[in-house]
C-alpha positions in Angstrom: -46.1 8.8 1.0 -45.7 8.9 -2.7 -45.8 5.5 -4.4 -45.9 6.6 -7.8 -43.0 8.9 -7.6 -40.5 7.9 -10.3 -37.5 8.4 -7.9 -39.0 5.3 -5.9 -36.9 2.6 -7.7 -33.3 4.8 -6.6 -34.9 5.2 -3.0 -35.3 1.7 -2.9 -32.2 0.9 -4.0 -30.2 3.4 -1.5 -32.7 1.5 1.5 -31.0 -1.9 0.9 -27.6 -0.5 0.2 -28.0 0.7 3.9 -27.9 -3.1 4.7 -24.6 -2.7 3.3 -23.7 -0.2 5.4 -24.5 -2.3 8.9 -22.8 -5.4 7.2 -25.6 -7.1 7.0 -25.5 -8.8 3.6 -28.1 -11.3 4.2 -30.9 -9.1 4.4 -28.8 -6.7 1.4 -29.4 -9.6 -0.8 -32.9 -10.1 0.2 -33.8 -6.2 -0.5 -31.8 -6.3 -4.2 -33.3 -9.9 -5.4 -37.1 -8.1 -4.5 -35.5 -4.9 -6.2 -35.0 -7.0 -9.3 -38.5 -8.6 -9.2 -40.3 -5.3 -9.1 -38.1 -3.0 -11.7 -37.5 -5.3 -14.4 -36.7 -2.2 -16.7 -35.2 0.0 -14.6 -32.5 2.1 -16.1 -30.9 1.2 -12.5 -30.9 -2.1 -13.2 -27.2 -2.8 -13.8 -26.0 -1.5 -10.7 -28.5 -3.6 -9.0 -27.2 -6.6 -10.1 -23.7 -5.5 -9.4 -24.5 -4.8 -5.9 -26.4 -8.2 -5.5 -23.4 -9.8 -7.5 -21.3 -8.0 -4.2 -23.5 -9.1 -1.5 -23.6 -12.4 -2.8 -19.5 -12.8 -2.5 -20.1 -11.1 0.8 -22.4 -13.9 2.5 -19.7 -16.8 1.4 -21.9 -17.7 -2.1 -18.3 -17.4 -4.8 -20.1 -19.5 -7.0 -23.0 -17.4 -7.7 -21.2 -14.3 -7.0 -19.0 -15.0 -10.1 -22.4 -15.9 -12.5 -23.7 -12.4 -10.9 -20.5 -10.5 -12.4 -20.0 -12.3 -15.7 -23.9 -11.5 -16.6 -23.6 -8.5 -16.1 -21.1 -7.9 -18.1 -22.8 -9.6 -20.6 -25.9 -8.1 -20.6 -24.8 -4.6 -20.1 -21.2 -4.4 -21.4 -20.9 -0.7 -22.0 -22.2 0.4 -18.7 -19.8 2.3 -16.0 -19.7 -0.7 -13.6 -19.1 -3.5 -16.1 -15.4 -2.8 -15.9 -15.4 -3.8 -12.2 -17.3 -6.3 -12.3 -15.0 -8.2 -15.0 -12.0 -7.0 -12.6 -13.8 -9.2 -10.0 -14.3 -12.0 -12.4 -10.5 -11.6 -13.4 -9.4 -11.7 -9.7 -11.9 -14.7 -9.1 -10.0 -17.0 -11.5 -6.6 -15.6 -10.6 -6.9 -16.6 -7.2 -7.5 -20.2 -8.0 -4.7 -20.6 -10.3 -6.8 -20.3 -13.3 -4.3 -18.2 -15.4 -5.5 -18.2 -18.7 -9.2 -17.4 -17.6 -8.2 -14.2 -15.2 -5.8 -13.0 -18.0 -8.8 -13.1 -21.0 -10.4 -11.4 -18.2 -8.2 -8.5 -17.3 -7.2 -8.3 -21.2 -11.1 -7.5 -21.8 -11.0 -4.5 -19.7 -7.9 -2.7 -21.3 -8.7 -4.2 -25.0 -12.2 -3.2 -25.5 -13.6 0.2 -26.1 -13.3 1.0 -22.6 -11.0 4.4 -21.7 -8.1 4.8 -20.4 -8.2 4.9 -16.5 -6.6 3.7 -13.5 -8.3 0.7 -13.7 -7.4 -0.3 -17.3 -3.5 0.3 -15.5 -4.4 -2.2 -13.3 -6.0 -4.9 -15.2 -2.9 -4.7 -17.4 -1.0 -4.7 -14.6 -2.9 -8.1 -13.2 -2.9 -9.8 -16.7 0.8 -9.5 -16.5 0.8 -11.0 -13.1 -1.6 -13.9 -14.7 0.6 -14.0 -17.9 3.5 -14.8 -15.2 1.5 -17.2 -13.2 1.4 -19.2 -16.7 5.0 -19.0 -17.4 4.3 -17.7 -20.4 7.3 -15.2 -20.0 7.4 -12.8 -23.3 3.9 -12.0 -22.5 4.7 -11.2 -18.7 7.6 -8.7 -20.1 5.6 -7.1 -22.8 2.8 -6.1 -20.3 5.2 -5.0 -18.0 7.0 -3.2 -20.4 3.7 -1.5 -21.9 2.8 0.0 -19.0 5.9 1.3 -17.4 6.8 3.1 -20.9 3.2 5.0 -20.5 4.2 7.8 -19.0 0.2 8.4 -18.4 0.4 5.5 -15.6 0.9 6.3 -11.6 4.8 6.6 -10.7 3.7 3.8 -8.1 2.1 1.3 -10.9 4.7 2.1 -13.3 7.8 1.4 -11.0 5.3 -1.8 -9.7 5.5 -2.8 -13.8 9.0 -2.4 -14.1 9.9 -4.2 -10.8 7.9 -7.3 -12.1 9.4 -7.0 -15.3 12.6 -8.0 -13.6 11.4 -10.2 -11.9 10.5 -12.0 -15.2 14.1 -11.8 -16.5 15.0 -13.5 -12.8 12.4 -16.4 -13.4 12.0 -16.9 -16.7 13.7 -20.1 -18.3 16.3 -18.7 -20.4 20.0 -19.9 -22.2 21.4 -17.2 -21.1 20.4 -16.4 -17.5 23.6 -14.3 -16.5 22.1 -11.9 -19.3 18.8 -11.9 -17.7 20.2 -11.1 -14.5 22.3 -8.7 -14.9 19.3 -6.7 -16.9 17.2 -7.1 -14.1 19.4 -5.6 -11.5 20.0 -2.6 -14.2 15.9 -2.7 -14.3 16.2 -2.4 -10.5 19.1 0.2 -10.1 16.9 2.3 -12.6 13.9 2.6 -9.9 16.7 3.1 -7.6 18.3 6.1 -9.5 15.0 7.8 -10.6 12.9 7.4 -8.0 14.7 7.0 -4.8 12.1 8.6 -2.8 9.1 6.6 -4.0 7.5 3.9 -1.2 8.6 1.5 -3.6 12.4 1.8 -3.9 13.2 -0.4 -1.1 11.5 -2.9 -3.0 13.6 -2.5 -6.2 16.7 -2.8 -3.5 14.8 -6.3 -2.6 14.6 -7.5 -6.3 18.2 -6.6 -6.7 19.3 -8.2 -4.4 17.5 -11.1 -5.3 19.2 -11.0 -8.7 22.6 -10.5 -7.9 22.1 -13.5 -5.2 21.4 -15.5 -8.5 24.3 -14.7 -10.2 26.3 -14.7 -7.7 25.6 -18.2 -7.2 27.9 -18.5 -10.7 30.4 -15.5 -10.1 30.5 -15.9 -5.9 30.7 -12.0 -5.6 28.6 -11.3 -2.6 29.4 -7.9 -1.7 26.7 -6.5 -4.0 24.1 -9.0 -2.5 24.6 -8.0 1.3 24.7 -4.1 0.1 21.5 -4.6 -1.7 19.9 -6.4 1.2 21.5 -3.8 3.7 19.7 -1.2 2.0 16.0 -2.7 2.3 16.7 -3.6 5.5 17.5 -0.1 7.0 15.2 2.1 4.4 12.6 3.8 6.6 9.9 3.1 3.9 10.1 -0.3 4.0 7.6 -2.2 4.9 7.6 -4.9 7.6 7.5 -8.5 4.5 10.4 -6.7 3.0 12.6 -5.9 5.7 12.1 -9.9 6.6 12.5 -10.8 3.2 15.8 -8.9 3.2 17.0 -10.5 6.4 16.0 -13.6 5.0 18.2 -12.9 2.1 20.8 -11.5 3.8 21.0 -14.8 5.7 21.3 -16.6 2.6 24.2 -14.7 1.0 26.2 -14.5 4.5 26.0 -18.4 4.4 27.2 -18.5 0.9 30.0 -16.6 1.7 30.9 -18.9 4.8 31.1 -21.7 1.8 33.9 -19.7 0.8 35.7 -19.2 4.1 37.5 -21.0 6.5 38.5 -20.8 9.8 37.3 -18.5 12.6 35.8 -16.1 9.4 33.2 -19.1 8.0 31.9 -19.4 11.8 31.3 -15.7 12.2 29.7 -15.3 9.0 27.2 -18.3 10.0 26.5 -17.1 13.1 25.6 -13.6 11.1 23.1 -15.5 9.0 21.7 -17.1 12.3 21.7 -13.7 14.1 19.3 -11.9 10.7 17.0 -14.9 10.5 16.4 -14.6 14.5 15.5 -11.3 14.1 12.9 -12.0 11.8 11.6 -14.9 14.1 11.6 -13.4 17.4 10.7 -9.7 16.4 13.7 -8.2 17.0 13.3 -6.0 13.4 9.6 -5.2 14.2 9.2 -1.5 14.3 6.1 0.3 16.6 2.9 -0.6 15.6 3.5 -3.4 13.2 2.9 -6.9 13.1 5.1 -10.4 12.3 5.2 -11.4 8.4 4.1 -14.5 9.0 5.3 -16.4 5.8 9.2 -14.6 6.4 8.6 -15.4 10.5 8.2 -19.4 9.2 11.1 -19.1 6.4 13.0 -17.1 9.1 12.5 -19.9 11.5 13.3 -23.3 9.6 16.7 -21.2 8.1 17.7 -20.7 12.0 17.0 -23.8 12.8 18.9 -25.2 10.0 21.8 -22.6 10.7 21.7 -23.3 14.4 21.9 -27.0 13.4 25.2 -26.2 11.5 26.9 -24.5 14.2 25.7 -26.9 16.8 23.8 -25.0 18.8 21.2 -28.0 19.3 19.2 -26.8 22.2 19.0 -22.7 20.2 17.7 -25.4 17.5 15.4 -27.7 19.4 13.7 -24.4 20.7 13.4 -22.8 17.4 11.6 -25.8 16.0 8.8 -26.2 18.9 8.5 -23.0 18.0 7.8 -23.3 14.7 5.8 -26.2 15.2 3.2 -24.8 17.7 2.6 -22.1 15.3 2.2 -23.9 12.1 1.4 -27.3 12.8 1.1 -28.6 9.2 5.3 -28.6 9.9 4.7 -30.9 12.7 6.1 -34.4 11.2 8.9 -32.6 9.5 10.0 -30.4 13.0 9.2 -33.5 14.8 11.9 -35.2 13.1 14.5 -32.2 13.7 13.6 -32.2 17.1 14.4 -35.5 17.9 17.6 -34.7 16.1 18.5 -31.9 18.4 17.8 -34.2 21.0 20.1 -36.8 20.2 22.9 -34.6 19.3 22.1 -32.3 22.5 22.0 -35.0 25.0 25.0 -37.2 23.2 27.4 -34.5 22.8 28.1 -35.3 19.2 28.9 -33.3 16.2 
């Protein structure tokens, strides 16, 4: 109706983003590489090669997805959706392990000109997470650090910082790891303290307990650890991974402190550990309308199989492995080999 209208170039660009909206990303790519052809100097041109840059991540094409995004930034490095498409670059190389790449990536966002924003937050946020990837642990902390002292973050982000800033001090290689771990768990009580309410304080509980599980690998004091578990375990804001990790962990320290024991108290405290990790496996912590964790279901599973193993229980073994096994058969040769184990021991009688 009117060809020479100058608006044509955003109507055609809003007709193949309705591609987008029926998923079809095939015939999205087709409409944006004409779009390109025909307004080679459209001031709209940057977001139509972002949105081509989108659509062709969306049919399966990473390759030339990523050389979409990293022109683009190239060629128009001050405009509104160069940010995000340097985010996606950074999360394309982060992803694969590249470290080093997704970090100079993320850093780019929050060093350049660029303002202040929720995104910058998270970029410094992700560059951390690369910095850790890489081991290169003073440059995990200082991100961390960075950002949870800007009081001009998100509460959640900043607490998110100040978690993984722990869990620096937990991994890190160090001289002096009882140091490290005791200033993580005061890192952890701190989210604890301030922000008790936040979504995120059963996972400072989590790291906690992670850290004093460490150190009480040197000072056997368990107490702590089976507190700090406890308390992700039956916080109603906790998520479905963390109460499994925490039952996981819980496990972990119970067995520890059967190491300790003797007697009638070392077989109770086993068959504790056996009786968290079950709940994990067979759903038993699930609350309505959630689904199974499946990396803590499979952890879950091979500890209470092993723990099952180490009170006898052969056949509560043997069943727990098939299980294992039909779910996640890259375990197969290993179960198999438990299995047969069980077997023997089950049918033999032996200890």
């Amino acid at each position: 109706a009117a060809p020479n209208d100058p608006k044509l170039p955003e109507v055609e660009l809003a007709i193949a983003r309705t591609y987008e909206d029926e998923n079809q990303w095939t015939n999205a790519l087709q409409q944006y590489d004409a779009w390109l052809r025909t307004y080679t100097n459209s001031d709209l041109r940057p977001k139509a090669e972002f949105y081509r840059a989108q659509a062709t991540y969306r049919i399966g094409d990473e390759t030339n997805a990523l050389a979409g995004f990293t022109n683009l930034v190239a060629e128009f490095p001050t405009n509104s959706l160069t940010p995000l498409a340097q985010m996606w670059v950074g999360n394309y190389y982060f992803q694969r392990g590249s470290f080093v790449d997704a970090e100079a990536s993320y850093r780019w966002i929050f060093q350049t000109n660029w303002p202040a924003s929720e995104l910058s937050y998270q970029a410094q946020m992700m560059a951390g997470r690369a910095a850790f990837g890489r081991q290169a642990w003073g440059e995990a902390r200082s991100y961390f650090t960075s950002l949870y002292n800007n009081t001009a973050c998100a509460e959640d982000l900043r607490i998110e910082a100040l978690l993984a800033y722990a869990g620096c001090l937990v991994s890190q290689d160090s001289t002096n790891k009882a140091a490290d771990y005791q200033q993580a768990i005061e890192s952890c009580k701190r989210v604890s303290t301030l922000y008790p309410t936040n979504r995120l304080a059963p996972l400072a509980w989590g790291e906690m307990a992670n850290a004093l599980l460490q150190y009480a690998k040197s000072s056997q004091q368990y107490d702590d650890v089976t507190n700090a578990f406890q308390q992700v375990i039956l916080a109603t804001n906790a998520d479905i991974a963390a109460r499994s990790q925490a039952k996981v962990g819980l496990a972990i320290a119970l067995e520890k402190q059967s190491d300790l024991s003797a007697g009638t108290n070392r077989t109770a405290l086993l068959n504790g550990a056996l009786t968290n990790c079950l709940d994990v496996f067979i759903g038993a912590n699930l609350r309505d309308g959630e689904e199974t964790a499946l990396f803590w279901w499979k952890e879950a599973g091979l500890q209470a199989g092993r723990l099952a193993e180490r009170l006898q229980q052969w056949d509560e073994a043997r069943k727990v492995y098939e299980q294992l096994k039909g779910r996640v058969p890259a375990l197969g040769p290993r179960l198999d080999t438990s299995i047969r184990r069980c077997e023997e021991h089950g049918a033999s009688g032996k200890d």
